[in-house]
PDB file of N, CA, C and O in Angstrom:
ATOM      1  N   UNK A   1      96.080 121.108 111.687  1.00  0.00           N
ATOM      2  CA  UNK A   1      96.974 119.968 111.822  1.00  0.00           C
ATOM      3  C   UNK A   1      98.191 120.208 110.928  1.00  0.00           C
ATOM      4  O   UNK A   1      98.039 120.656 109.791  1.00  0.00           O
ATOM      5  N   UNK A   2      99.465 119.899 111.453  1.00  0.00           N
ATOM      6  CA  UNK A   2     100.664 120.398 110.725  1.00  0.00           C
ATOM      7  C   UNK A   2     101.219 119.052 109.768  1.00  0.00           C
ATOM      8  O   UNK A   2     100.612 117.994 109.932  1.00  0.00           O
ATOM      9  N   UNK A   3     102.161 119.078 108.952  1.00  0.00           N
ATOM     10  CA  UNK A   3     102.443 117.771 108.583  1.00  0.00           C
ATOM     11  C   UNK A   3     103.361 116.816 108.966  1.00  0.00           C
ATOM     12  O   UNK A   3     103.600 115.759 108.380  1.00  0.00           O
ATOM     13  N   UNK A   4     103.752 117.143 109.748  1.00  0.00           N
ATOM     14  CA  UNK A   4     104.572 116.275 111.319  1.00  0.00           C
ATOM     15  C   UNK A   4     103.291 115.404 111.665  1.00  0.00           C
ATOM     16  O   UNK A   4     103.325 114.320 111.083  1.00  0.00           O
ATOM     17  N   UNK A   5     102.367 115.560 112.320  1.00  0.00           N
ATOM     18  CA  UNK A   5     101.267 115.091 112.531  1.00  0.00           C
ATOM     19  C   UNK A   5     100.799 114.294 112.159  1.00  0.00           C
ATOM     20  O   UNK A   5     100.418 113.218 112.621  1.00  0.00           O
ATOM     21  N   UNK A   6     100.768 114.941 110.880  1.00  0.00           N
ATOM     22  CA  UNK A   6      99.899 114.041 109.411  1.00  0.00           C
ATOM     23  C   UNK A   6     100.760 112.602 109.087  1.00  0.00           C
ATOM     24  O   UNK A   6     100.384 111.447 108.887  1.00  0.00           O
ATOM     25  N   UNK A   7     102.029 113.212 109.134  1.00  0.00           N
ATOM     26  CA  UNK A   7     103.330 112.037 108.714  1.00  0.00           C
ATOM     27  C   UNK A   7     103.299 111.068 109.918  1.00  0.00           C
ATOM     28  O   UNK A   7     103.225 109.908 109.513  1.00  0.00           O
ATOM     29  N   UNK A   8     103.325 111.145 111.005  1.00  0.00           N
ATOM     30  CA  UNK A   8     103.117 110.226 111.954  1.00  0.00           C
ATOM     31  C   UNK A   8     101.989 109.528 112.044  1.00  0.00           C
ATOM     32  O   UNK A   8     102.007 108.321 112.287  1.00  0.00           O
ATOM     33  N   UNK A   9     100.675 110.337 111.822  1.00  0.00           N
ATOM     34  CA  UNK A   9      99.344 109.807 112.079  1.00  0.00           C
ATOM     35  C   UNK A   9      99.693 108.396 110.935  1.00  0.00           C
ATOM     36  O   UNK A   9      99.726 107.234 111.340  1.00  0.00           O
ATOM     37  N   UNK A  10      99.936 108.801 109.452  1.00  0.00           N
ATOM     38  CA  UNK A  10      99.833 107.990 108.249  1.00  0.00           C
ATOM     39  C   UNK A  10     100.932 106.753 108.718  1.00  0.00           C
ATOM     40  O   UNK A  10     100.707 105.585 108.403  1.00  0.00           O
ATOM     41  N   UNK A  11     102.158 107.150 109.515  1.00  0.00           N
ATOM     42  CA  UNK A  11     103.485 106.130 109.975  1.00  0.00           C
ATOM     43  C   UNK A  11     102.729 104.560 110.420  1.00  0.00           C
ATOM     44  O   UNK A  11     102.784 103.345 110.227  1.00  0.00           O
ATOM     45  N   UNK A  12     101.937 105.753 111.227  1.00  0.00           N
ATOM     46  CA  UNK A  12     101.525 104.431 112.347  1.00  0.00           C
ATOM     47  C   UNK A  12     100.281 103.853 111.854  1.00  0.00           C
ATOM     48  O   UNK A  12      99.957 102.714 112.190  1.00  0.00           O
ATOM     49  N   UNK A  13      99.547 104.583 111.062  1.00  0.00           N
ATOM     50  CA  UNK A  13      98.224 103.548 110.324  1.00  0.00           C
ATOM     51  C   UNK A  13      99.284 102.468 109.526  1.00  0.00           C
ATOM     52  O   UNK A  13      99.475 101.310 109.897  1.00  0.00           O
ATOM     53  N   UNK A  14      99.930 103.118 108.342  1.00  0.00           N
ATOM     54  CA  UNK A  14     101.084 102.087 108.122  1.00  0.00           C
ATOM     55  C   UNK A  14     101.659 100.795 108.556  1.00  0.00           C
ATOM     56  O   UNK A  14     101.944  99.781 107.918  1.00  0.00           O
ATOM     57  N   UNK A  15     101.755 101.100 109.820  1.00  0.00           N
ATOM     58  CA  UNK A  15     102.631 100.275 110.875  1.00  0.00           C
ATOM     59  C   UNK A  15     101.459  99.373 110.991  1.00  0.00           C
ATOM     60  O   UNK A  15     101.616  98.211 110.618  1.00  0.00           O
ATOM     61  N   UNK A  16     100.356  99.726 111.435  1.00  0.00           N
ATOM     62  CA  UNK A  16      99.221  98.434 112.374  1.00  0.00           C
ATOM     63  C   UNK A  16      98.601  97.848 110.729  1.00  0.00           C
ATOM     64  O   UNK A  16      98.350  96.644 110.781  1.00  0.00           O
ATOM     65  N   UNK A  17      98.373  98.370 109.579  1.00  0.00           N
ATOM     66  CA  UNK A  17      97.682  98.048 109.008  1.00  0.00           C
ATOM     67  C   UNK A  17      98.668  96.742 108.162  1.00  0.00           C
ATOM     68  O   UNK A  17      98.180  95.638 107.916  1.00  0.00           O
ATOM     69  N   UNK A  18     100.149  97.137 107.786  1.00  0.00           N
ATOM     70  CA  UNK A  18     100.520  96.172 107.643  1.00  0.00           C
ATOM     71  C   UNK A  18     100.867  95.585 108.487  1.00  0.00           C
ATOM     72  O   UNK A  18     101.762  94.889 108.009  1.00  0.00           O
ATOM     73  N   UNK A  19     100.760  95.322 109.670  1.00  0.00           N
ATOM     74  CA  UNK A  19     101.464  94.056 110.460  1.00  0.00           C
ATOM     75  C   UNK A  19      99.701  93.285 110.397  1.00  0.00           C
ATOM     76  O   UNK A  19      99.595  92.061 110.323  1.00  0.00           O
ATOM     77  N   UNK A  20      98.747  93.980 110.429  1.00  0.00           N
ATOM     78  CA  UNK A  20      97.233  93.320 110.365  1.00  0.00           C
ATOM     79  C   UNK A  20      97.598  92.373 108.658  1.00  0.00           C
ATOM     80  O   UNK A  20      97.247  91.200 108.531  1.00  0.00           O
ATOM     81  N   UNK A  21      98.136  92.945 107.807  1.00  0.00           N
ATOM     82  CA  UNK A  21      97.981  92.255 106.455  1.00  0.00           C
ATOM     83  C   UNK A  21      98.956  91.046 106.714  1.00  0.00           C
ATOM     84  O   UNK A  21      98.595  90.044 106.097  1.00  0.00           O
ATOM     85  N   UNK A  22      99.671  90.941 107.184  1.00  0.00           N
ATOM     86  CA  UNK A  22     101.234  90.170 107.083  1.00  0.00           C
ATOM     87  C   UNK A  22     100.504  88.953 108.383  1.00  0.00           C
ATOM     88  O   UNK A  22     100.580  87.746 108.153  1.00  0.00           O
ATOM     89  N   UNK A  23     100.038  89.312 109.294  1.00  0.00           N
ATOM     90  CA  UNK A  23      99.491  88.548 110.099  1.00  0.00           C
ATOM     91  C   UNK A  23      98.300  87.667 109.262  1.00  0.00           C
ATOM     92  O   UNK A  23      98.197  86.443 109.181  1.00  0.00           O
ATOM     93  N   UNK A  24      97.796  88.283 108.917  1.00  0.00           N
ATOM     94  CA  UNK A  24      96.530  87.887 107.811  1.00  0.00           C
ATOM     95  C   UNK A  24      96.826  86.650 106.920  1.00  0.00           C
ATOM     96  O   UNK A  24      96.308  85.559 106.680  1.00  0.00           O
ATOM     97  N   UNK A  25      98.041  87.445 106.509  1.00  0.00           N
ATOM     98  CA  UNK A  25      98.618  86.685 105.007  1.00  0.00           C
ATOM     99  C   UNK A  25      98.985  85.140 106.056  1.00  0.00           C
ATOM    100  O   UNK A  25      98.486  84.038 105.829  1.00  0.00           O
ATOM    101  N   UNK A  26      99.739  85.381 106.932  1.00  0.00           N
ATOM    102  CA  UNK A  26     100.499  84.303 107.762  1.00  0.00           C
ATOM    103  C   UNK A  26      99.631  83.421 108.075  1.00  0.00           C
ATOM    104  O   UNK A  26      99.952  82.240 107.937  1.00  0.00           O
ATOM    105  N   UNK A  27      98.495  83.711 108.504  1.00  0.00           N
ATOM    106  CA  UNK A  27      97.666  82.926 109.257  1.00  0.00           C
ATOM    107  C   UNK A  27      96.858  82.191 108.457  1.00  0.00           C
ATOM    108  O   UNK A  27      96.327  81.217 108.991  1.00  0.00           O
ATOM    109  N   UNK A  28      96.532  82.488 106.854  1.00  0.00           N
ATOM    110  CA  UNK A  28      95.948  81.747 105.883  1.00  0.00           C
ATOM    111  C   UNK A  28      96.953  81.294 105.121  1.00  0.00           C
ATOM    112  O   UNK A  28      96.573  80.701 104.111  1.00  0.00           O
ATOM    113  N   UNK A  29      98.161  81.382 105.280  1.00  0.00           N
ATOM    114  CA  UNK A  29      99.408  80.483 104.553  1.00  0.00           C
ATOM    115  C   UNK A  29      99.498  79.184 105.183  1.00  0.00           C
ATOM    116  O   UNK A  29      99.520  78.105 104.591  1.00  0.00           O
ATOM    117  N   UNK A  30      99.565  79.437 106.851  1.00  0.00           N
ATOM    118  CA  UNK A  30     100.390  78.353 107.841  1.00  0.00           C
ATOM    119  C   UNK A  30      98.577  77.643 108.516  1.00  0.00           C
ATOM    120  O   UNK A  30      98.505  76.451 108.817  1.00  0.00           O
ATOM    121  N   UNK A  31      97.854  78.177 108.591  1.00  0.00           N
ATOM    122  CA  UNK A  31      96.816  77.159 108.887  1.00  0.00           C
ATOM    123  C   UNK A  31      95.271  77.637 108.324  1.00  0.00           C
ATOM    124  O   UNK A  31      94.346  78.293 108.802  1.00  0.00           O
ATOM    125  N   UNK A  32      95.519  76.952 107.075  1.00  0.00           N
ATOM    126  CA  UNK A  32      93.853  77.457 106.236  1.00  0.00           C
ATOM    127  C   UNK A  32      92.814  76.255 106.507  1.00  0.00           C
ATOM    128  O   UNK A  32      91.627  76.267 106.183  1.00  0.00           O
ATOM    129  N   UNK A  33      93.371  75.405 107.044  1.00  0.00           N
ATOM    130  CA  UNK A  33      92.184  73.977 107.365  1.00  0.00           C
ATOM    131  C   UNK A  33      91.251  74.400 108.983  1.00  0.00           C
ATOM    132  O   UNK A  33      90.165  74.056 109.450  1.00  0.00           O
ATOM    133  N   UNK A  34      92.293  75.244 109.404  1.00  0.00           N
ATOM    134  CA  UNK A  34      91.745  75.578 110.965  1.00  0.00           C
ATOM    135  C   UNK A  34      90.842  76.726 110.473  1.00  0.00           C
ATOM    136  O   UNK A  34      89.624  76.549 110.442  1.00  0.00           O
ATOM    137  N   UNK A  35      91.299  77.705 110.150  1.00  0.00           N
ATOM    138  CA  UNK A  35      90.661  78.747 109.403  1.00  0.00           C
ATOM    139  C   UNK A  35      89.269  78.439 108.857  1.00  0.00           C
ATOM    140  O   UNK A  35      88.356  79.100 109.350  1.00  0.00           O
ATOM    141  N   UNK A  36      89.066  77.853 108.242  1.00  0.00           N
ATOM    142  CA  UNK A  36      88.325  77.147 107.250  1.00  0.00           C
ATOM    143  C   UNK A  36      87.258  76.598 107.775  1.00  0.00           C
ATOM    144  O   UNK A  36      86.171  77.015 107.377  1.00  0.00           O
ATOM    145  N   UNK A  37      87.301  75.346 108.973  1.00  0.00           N
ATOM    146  CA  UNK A  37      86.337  74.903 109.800  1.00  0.00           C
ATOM    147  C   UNK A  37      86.186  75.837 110.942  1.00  0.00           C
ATOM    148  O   UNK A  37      85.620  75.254 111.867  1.00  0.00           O
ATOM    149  N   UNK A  38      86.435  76.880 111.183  1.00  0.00           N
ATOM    150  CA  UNK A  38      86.020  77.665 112.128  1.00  0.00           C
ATOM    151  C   UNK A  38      84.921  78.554 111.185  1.00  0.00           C
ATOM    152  O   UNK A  38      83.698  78.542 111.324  1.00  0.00           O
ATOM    153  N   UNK A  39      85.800  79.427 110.060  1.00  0.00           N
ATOM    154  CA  UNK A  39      84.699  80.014 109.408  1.00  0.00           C
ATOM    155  C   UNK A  39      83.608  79.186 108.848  1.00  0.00           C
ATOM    156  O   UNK A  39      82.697  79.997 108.685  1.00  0.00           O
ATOM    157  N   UNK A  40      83.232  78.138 108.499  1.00  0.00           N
ATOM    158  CA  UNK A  40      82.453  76.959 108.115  1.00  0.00           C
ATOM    159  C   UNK A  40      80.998  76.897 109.028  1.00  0.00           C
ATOM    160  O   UNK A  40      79.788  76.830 108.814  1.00  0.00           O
ATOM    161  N   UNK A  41      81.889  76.962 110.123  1.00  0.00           N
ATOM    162  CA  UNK A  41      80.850  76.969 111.344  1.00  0.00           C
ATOM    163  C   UNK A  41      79.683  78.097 111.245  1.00  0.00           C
ATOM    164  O   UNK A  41      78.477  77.951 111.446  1.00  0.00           O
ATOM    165  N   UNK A  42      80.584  79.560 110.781  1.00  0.00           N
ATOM    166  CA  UNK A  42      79.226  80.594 110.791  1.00  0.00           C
ATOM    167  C   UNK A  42      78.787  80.585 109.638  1.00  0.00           C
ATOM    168  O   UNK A  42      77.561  80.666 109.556  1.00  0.00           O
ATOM    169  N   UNK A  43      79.556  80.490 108.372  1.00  0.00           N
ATOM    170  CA  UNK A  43      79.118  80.542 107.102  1.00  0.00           C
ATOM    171  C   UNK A  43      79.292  79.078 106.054  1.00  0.00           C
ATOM    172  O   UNK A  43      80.217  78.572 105.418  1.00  0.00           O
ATOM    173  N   UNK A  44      77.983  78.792 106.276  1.00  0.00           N
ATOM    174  CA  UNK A  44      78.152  77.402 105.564  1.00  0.00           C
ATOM    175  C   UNK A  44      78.468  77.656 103.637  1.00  0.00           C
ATOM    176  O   UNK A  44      77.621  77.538 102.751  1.00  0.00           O
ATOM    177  N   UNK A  45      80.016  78.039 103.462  1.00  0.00           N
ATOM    178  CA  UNK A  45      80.282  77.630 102.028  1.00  0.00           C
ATOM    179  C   UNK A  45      81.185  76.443 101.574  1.00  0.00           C
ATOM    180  O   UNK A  45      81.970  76.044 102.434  1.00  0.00           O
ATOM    181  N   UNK A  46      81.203  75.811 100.365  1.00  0.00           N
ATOM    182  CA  UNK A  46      82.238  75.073  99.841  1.00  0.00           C
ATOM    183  C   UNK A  46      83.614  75.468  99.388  1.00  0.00           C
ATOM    184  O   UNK A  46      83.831  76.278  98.487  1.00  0.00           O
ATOM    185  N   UNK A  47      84.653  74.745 100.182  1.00  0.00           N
ATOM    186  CA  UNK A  47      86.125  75.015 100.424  1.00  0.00           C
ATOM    187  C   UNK A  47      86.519  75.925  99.176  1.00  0.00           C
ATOM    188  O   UNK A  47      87.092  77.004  99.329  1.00  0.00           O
ATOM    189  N   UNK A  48      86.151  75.386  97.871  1.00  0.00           N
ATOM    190  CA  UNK A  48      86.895  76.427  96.426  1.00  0.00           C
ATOM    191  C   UNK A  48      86.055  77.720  96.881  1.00  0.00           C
ATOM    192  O   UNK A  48      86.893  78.481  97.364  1.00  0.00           O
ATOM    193  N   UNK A  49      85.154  78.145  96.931  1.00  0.00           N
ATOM    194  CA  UNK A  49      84.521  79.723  96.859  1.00  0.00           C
ATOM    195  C   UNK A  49      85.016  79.875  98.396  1.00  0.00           C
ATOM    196  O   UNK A  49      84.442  80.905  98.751  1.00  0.00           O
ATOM    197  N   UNK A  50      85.618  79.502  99.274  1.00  0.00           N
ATOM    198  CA  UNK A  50      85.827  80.064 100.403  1.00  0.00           C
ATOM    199  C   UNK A  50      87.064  81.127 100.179  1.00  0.00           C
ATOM    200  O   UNK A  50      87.295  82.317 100.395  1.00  0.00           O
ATOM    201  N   UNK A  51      87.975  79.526  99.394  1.00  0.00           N
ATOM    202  CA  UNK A  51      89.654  80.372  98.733  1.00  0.00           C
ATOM    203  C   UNK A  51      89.613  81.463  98.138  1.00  0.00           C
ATOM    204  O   UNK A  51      90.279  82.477  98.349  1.00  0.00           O
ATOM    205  N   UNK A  52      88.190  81.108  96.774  1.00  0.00           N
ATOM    206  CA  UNK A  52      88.319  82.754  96.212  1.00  0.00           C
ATOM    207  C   UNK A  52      87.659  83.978  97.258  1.00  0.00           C
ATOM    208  O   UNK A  52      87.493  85.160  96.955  1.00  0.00           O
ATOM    209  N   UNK A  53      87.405  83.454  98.304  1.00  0.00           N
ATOM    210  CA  UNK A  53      87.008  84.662  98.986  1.00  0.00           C
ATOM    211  C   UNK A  53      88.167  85.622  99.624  1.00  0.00           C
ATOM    212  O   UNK A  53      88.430  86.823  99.567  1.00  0.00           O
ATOM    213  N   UNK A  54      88.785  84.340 100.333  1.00  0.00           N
ATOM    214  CA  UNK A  54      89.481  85.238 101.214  1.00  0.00           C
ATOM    215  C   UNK A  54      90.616  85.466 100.260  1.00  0.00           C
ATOM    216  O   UNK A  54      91.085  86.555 100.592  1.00  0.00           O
ATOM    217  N   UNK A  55      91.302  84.989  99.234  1.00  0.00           N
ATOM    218  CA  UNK A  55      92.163  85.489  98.208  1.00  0.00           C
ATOM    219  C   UNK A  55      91.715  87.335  97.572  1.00  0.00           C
ATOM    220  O   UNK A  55      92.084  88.487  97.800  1.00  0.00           O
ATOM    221  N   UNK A  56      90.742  86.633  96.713  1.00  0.00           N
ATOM    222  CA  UNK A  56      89.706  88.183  97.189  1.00  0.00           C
ATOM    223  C   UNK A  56      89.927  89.377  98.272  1.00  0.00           C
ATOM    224  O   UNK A  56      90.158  90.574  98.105  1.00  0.00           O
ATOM    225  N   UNK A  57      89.771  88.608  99.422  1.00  0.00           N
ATOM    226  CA  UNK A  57      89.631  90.088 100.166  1.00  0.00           C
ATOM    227  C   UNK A  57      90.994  90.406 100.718  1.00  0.00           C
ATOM    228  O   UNK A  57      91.148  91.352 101.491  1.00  0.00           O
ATOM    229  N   UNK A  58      92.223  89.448 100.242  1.00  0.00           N
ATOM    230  CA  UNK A  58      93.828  89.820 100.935  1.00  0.00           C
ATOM    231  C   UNK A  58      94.024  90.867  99.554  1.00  0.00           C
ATOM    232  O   UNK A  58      94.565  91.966  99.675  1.00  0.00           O
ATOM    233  N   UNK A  59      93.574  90.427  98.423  1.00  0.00           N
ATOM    234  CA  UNK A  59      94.003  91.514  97.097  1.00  0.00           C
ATOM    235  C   UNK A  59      93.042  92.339  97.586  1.00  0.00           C
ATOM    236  O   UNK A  59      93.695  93.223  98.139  1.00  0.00           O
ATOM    237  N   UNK A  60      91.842  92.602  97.727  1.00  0.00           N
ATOM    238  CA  UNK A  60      91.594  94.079  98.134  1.00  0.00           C
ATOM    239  C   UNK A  60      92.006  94.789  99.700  1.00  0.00           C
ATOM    240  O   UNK A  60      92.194  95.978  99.955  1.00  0.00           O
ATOM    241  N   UNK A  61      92.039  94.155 100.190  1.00  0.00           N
ATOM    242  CA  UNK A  61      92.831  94.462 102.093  1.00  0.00           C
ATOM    243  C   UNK A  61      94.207  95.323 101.248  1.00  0.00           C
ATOM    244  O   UNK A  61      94.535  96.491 101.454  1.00  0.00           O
ATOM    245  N   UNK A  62      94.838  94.381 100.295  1.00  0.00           N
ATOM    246  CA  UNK A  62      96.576  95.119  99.620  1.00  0.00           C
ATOM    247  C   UNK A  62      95.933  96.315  99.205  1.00  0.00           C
ATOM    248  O   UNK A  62      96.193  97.190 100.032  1.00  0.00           O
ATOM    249  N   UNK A  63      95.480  96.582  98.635  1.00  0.00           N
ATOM    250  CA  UNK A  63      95.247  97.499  97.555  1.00  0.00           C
ATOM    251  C   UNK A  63      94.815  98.508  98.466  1.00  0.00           C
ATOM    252  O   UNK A  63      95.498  99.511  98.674  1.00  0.00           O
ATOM    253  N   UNK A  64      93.784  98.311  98.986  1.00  0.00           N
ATOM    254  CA  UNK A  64      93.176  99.623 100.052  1.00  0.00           C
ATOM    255  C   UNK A  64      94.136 100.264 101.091  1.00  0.00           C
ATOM    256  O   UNK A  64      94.061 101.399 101.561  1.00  0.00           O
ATOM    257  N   UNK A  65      95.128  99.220 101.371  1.00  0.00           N
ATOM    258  CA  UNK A  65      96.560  99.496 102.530  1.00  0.00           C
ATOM    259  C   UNK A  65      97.253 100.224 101.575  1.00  0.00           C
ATOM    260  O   UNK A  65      97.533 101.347 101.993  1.00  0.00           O
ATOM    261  N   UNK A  66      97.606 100.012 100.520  1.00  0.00           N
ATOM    262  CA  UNK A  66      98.462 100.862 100.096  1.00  0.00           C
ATOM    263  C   UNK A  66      97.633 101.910  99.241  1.00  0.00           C
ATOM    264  O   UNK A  66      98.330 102.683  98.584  1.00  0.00           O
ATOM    265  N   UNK A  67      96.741 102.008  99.178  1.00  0.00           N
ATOM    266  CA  UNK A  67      96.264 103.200  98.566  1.00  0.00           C
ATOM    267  C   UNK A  67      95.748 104.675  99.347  1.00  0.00           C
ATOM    268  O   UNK A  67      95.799 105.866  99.040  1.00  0.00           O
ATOM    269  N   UNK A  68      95.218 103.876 100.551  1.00  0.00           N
ATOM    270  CA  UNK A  68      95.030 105.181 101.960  1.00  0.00           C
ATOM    271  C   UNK A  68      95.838 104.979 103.097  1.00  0.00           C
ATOM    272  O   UNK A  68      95.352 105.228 104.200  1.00  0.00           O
ATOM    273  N   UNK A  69      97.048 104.549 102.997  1.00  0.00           N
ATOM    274  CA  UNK A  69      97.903 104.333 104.215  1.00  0.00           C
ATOM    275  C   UNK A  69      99.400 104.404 103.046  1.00  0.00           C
ATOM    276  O   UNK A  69     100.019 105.465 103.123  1.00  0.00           O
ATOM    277  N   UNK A  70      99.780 103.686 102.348  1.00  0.00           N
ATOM    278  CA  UNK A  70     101.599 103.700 101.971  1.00  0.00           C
ATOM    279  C   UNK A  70     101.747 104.849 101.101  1.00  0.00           C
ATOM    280  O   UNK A  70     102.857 105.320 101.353  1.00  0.00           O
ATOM    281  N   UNK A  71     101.036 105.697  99.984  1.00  0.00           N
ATOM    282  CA  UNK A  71     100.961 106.368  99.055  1.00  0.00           C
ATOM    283  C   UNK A  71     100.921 107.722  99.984  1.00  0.00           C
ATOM    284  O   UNK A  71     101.887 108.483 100.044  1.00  0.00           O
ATOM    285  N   UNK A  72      99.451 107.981 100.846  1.00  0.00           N
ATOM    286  CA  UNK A  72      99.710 109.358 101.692  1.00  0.00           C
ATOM    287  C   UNK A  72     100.512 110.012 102.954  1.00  0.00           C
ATOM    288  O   UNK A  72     100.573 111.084 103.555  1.00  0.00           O
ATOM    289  N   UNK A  73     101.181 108.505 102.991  1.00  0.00           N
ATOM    290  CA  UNK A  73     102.547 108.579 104.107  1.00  0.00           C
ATOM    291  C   UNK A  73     103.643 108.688 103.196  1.00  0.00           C
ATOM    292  O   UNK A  73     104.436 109.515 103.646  1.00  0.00           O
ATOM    293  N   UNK A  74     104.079 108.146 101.965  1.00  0.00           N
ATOM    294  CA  UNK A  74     105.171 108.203 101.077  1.00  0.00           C
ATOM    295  C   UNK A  74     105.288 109.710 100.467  1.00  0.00           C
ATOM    296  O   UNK A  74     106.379 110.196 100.169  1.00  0.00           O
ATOM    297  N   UNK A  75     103.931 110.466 100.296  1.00  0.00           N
ATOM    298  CA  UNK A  75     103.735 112.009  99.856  1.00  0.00           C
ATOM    299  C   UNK A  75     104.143 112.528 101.307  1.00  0.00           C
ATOM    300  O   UNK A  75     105.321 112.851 101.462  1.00  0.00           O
ATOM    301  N   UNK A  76     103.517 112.603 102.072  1.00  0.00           N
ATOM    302  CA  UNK A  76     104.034 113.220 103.532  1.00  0.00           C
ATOM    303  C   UNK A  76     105.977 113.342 103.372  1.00  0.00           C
ATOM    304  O   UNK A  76     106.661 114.365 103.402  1.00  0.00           O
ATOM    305  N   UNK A  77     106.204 112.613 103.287  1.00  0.00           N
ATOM    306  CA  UNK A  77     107.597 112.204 103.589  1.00  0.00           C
ATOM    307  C   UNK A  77     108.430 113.186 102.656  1.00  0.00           C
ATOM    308  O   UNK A  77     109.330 113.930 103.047  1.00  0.00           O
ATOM    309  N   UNK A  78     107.959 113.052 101.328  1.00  0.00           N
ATOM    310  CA  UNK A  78     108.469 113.689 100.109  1.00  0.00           C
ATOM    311  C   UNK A  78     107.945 115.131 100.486  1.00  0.00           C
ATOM    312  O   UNK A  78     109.113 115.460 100.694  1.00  0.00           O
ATOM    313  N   UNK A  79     107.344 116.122 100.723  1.00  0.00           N
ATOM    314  CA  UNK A  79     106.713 116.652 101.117  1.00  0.00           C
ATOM    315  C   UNK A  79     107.224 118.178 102.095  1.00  0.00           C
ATOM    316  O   UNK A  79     107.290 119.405 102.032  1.00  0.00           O
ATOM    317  N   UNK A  80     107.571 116.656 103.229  1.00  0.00           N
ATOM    318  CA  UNK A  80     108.094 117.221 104.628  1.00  0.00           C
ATOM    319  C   UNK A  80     109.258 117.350 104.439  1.00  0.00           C
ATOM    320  O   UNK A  80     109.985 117.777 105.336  1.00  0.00           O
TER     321      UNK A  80
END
């Protein structure tokens, strides 16, 4: 595999993984009450440990996006 390849493959994980985070982020900004009683339904928790959950998993969702998707596309680039 050449690094043309590599740089595109990493572009486009890039591309879907943040528009998945930004969608994410959007959708627990603009409606967390809908959110909330839907997830409620499969997982019976109380509203405060729900917040630290999914707060929780948007700081690790960030962290993992930019650690195997923005960092080995930003080396590609520098690189190529």
């Amino acid at each position: 595999m050449d690094i043309q390849t590599l740089t595109t493959f990493f572009m486009w994980c890039t591309i879907i993984n943040g528009g998945i985070f930004i969608l994410w982020t959007v959708f627990f900004m603009f409606a967390p009450d809908f959110v909330y009683r839907l997830q409620s339904k499969l997982f019976p928790i109380p509203r405060e440990t729900y917040n630290v959950v999914i707060y929780a998993f948007l700081g690790l969702f960030k962290i993992v996006f930019l650690f195997f998707n923005v960092v080995p596309y930003l080396a590609l680039l520098i690189v190529g």
